[in-house]
MDTraj code that builds the backbone (N, CA, C; nanometers):
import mdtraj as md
import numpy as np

residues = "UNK UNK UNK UNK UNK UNK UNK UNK UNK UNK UNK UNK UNK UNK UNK UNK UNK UNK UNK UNK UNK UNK UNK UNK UNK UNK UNK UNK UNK UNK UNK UNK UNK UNK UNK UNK UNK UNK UNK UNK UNK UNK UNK UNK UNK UNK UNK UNK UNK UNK UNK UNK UNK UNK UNK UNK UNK UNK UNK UNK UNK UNK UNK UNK UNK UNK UNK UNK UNK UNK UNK UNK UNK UNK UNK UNK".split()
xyz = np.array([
    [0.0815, -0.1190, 0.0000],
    [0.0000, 0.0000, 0.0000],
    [0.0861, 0.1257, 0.0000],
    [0.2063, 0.1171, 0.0394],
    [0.2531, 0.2329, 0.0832],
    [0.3187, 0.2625, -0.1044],
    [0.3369, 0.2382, -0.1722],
    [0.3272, 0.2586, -0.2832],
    [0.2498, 0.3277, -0.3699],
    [0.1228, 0.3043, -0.3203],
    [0.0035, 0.4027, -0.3827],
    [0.0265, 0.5228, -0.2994],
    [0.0628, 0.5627, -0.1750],
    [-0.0031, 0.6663, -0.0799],
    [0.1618, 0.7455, -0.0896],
    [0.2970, 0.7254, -0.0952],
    [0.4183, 0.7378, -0.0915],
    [0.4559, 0.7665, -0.2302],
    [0.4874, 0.8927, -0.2867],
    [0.5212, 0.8798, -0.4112],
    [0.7075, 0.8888, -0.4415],
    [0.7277, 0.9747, -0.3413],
    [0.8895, 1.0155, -0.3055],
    [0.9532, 0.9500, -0.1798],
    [1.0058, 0.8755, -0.1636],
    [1.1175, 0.8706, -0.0297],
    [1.2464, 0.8936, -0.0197],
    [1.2894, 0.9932, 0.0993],
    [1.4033, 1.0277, 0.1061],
    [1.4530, 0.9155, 0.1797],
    [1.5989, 0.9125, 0.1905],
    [1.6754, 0.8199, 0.2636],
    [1.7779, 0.8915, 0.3500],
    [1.7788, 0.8695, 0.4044],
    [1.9729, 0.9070, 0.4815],
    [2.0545, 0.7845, 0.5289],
    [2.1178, 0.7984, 0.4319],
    [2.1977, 0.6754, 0.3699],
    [2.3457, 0.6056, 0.5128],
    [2.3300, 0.7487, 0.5719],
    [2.4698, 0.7274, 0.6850],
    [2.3479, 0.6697, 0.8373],
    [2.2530, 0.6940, 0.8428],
    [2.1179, 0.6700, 0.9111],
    [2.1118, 0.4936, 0.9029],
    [2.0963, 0.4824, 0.7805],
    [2.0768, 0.3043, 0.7068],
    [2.1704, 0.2558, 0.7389],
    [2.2696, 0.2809, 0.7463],
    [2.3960, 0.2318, 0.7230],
    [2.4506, 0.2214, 0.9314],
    [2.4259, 0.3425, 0.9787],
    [2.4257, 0.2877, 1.1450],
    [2.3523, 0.2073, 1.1926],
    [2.2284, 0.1792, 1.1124],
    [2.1075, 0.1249, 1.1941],
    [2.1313, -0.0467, 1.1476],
    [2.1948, -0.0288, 1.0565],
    [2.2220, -0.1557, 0.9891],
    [2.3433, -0.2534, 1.0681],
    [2.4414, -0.2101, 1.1153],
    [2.5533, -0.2290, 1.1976],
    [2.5050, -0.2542, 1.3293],
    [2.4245, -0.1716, 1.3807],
    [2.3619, -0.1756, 1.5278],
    [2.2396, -0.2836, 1.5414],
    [2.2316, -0.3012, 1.4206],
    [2.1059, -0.4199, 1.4333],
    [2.1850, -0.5819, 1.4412],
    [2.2792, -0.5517, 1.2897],
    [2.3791, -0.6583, 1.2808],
    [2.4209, -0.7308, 1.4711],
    [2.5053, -0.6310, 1.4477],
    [2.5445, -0.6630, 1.6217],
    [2.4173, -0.6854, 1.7543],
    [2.3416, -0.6739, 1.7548],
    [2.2411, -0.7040, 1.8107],
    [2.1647, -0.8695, 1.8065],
    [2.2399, -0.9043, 1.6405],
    [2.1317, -1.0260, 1.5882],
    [2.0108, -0.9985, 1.5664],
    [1.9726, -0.9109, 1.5507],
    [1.8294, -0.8429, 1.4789],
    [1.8158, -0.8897, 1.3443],
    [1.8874, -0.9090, 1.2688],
    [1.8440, -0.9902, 1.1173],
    [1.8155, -1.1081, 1.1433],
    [1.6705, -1.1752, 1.0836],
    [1.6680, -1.2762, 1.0806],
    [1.5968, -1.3302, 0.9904],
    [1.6528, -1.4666, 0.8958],
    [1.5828, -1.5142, 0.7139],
    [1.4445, -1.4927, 0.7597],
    [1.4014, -1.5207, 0.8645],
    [1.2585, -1.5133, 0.8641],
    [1.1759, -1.4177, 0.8782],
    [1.2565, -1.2798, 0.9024],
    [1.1872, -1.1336, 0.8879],
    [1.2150, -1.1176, 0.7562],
    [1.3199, -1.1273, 0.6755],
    [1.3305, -1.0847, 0.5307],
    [1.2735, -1.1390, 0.4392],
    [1.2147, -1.2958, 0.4995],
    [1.1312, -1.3563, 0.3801],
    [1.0191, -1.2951, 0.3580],
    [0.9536, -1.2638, 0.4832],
    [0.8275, -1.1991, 0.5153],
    [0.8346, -1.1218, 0.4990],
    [0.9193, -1.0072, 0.4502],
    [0.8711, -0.8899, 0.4169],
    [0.8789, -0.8429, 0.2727],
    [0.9991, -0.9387, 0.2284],
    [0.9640, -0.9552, 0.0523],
    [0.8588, -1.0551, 0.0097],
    [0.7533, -1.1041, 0.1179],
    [0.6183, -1.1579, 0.0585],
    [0.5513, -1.0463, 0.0462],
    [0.5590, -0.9565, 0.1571],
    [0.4933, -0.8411, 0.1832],
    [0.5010, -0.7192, 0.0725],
    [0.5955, -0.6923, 0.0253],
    [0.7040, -0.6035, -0.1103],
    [0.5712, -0.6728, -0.2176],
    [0.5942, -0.7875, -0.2430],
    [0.5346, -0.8678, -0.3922],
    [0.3841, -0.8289, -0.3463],
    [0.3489, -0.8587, -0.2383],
    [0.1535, -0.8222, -0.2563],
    [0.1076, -0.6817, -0.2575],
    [0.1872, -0.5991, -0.2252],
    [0.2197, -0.4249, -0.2015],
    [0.1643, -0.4311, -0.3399],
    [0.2678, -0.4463, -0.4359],
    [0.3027, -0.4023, -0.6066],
    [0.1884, -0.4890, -0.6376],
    [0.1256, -0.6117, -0.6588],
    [0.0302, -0.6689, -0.6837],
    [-0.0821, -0.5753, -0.6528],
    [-0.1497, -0.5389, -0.5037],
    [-0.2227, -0.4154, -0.4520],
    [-0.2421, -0.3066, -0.5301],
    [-0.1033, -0.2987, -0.5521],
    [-0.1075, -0.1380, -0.6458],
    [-0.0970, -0.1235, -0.7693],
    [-0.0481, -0.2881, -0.8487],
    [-0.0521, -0.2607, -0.9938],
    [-0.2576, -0.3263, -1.0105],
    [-0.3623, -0.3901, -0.9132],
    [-0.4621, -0.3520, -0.9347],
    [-0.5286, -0.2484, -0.9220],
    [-0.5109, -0.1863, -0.8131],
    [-0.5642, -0.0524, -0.8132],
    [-0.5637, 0.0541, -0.8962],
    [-0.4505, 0.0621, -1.0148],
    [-0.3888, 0.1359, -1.0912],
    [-0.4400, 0.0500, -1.2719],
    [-0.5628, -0.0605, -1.2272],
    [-0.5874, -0.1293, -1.3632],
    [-0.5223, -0.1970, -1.4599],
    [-0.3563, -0.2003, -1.3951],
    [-0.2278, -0.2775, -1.4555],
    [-0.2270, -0.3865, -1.4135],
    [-0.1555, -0.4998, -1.5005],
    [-0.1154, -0.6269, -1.5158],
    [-0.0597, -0.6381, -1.3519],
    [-0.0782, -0.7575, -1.3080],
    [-0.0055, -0.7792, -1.2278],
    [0.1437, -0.8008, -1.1957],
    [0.2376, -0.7616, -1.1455],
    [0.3642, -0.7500, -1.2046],
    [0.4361, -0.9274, -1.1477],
    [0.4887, -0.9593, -1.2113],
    [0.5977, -1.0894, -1.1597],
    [0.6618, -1.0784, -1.0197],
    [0.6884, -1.1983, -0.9522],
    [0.7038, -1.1808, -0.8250],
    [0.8426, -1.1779, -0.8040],
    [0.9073, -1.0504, -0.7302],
    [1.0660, -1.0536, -0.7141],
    [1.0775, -1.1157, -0.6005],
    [1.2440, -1.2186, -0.6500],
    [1.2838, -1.1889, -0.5283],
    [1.4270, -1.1167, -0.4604],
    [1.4835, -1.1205, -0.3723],
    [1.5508, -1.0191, -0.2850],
    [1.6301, -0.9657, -0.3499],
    [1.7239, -1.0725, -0.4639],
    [1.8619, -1.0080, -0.5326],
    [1.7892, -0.9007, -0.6381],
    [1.6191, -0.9621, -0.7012],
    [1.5227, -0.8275, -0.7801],
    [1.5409, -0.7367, -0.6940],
    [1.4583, -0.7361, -0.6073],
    [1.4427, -0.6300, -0.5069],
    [1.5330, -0.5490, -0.5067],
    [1.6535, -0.6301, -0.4437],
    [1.7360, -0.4742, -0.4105],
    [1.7775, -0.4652, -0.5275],
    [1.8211, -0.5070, -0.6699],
    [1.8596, -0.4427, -0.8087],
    [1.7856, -0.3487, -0.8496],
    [1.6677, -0.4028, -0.8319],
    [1.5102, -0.2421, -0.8363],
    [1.5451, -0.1238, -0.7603],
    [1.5993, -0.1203, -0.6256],
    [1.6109, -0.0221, -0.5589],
    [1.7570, 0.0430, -0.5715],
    [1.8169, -0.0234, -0.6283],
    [1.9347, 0.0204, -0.6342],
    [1.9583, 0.0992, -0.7528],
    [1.8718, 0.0457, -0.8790],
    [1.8416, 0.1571, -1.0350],
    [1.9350, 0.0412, -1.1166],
    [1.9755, -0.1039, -1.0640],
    [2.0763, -0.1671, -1.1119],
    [1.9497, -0.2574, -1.2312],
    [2.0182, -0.2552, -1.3374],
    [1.9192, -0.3821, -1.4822],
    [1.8976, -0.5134, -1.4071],
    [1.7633, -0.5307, -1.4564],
    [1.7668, -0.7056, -1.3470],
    [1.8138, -0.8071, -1.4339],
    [1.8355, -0.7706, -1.5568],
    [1.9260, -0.8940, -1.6572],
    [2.0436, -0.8959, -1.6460],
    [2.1717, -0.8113, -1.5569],
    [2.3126, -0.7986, -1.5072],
    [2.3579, -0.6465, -1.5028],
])
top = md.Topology()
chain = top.add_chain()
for i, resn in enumerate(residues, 1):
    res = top.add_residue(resn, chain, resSeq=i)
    for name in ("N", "CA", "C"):
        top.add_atom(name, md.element.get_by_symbol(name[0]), res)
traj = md.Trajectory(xyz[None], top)
């Protein structure tokens, strides 16, 4: 949803990048939060490519994901 309602997001990249280290060290990552939330990512874009009367889009997964967010080609 946050796709339809979110058109711009800023980042602060040195922000991501502490929170990411401090989580690391914590053991806060875990396969089973990241699976679940790239199920969550794929029904978002599904949500919003119906709402928007578009095809449903193919389901990514993580190495898509972050190549999408990164502006990187998903063919290499």
């Amino acid at each position: 949803m946050v796709a339809s309602i979110i058109q711009n997001v800023y980042i602060d990249n040195d922000w991501v990048a502490q929170q990411y280290i401090e989580r690391s060290k914590r053991g806060s990552w875990k396969k089973e939060n990241t699976e679940e939330a790239l199920k969550c990512w794929n029904l978002e874009r599904i949500i919003d490519a119906e709402q928007q009367g578009k095809d449903a889009p193919s389901e990514l997964n993580m190495e898509d994901l972050l190549n999408e967010e990164t502006g990187r080609d998903r063919g290499g």
